[in-house]
C-alpha beads as a LAMMPS data file, in Angstrom:
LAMMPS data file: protein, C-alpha beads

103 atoms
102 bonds

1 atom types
1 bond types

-500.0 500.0 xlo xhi
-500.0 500.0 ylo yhi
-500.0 500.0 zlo zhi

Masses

1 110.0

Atoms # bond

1 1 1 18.564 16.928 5.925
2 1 1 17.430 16.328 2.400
3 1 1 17.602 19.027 -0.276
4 1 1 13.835 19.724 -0.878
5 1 1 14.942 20.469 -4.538
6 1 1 16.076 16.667 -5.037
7 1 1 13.888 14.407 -6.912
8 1 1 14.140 10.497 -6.948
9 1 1 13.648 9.169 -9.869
10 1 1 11.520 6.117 -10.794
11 1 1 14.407 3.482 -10.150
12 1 1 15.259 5.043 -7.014
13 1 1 11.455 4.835 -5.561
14 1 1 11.119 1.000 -7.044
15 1 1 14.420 0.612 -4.866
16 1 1 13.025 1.609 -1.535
17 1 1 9.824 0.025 -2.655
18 1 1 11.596 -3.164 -2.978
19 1 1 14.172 -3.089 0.396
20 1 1 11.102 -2.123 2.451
21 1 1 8.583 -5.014 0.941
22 1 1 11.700 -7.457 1.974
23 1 1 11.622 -5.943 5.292
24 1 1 8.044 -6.417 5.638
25 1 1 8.149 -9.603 4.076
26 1 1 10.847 -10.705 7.006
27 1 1 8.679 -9.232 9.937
28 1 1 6.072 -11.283 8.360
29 1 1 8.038 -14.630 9.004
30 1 1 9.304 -13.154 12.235
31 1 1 5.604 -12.745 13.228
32 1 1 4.696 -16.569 12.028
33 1 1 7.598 -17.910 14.040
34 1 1 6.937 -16.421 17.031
35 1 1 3.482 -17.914 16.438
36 1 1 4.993 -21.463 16.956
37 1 1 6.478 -20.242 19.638
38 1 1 3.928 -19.177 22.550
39 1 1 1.159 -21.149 22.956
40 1 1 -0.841 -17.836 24.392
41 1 1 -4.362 -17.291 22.291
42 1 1 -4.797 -13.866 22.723
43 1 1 -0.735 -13.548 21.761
44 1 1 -1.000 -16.182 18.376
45 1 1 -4.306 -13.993 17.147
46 1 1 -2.636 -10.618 17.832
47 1 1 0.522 -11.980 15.825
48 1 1 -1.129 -13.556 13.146
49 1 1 -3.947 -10.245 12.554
50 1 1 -0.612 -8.582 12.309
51 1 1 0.461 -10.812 10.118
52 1 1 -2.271 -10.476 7.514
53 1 1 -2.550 -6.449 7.942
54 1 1 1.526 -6.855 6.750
55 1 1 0.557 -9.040 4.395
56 1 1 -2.145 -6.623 2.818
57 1 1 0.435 -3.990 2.510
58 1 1 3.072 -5.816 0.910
59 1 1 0.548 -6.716 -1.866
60 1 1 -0.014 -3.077 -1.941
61 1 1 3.953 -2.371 -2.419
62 1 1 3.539 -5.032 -5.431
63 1 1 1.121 -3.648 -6.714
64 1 1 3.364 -0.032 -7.139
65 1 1 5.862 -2.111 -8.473
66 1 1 4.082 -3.424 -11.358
67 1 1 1.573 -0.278 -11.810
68 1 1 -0.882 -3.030 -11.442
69 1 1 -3.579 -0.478 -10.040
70 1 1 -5.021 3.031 -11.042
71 1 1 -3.476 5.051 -8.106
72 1 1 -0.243 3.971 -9.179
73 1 1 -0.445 4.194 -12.963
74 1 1 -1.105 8.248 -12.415
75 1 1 -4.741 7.793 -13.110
76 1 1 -5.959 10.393 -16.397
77 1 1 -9.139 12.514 -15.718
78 1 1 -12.098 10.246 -15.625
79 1 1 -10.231 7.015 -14.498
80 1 1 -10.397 5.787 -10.846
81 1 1 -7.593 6.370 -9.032
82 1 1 -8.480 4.803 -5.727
83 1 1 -11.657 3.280 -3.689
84 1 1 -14.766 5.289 -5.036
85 1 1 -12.614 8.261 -6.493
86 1 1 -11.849 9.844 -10.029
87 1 1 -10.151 12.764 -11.402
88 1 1 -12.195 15.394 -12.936
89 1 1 -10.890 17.364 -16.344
90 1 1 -9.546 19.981 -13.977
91 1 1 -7.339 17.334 -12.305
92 1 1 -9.094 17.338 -9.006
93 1 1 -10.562 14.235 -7.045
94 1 1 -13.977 13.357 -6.967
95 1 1 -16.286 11.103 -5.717
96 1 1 -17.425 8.175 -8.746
97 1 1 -21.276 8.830 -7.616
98 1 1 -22.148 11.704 -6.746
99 1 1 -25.354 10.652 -5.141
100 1 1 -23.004 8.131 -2.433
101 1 1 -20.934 11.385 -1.842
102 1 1 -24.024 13.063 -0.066
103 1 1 -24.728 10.521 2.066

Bonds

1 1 1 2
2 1 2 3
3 1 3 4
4 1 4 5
5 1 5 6
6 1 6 7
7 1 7 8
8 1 8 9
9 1 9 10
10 1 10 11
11 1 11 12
12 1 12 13
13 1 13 14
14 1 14 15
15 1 15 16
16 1 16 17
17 1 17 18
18 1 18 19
19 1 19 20
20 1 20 21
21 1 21 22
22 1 22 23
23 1 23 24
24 1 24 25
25 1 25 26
26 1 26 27
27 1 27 28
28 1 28 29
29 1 29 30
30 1 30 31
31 1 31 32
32 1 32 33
33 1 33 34
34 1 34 35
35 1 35 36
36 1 36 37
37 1 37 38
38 1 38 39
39 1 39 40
40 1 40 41
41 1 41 42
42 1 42 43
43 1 43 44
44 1 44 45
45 1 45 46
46 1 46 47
47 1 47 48
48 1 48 49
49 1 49 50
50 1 50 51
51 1 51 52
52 1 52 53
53 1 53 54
54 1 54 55
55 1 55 56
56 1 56 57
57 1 57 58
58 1 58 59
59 1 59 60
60 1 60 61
61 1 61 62
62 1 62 63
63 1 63 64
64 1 64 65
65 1 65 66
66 1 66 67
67 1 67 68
68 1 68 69
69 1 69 70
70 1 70 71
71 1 71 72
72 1 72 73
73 1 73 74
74 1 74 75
75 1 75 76
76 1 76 77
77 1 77 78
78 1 78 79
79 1 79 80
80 1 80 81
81 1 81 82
82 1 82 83
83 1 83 84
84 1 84 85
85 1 85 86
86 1 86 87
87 1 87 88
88 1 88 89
89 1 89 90
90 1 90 91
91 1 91 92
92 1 92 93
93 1 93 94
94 1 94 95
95 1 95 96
96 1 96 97
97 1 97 98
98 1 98 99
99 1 99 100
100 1 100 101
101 1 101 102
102 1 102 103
């Protein structure tokens, strides 16, 4: 079990970052292989929707890596942060329109 005291520090997350956007990037192949491989429809679109949902989230782990996006810069109060969401002066999420937030 892992001391709950221990922090990782920035080279150690970009690390496991990295190893697990190669192993996604593998599966990825492995999924488009397969493709060639079985001439099943319903088996090539399940692979290949795969595929692309993979696909999105290794652009996501590149995105980390380069601090490319808000969320992972540490967004400062007022700045997006994610889909729709900022950081109030208190530090607390919020929605970037109010009036969309009562819907």
């Amino acid at each position: 079990m892992q001391n709950s005291s221990a922090r990782s520090t920035p080279s150690e997350a970009l690390h496991h970052v990295r190893k697990m956007g190669k192993r996604l990037e593998d599966t990825i192949r492995h999924l488009r292989e397969d493709i060639e491989r079985v001439q099943e429809p319903q088996f090539k679109a399940m692979f290949e929707t795969t595929a692309e949902v993979l696909n999105g989230l290794v652009t996501a782990f590149r995105h980390y890596e380069q601090k490319s996006e808000g969320a992972w810069r540490g967004a400062q109060p007022g700045e997006p942060r994610a889909a729709g969401i900022t950081q109030d002066q208190r530090g607390q999420d919020q929605p970037l329109d109010k009036k969309t937030a009562q819907r």
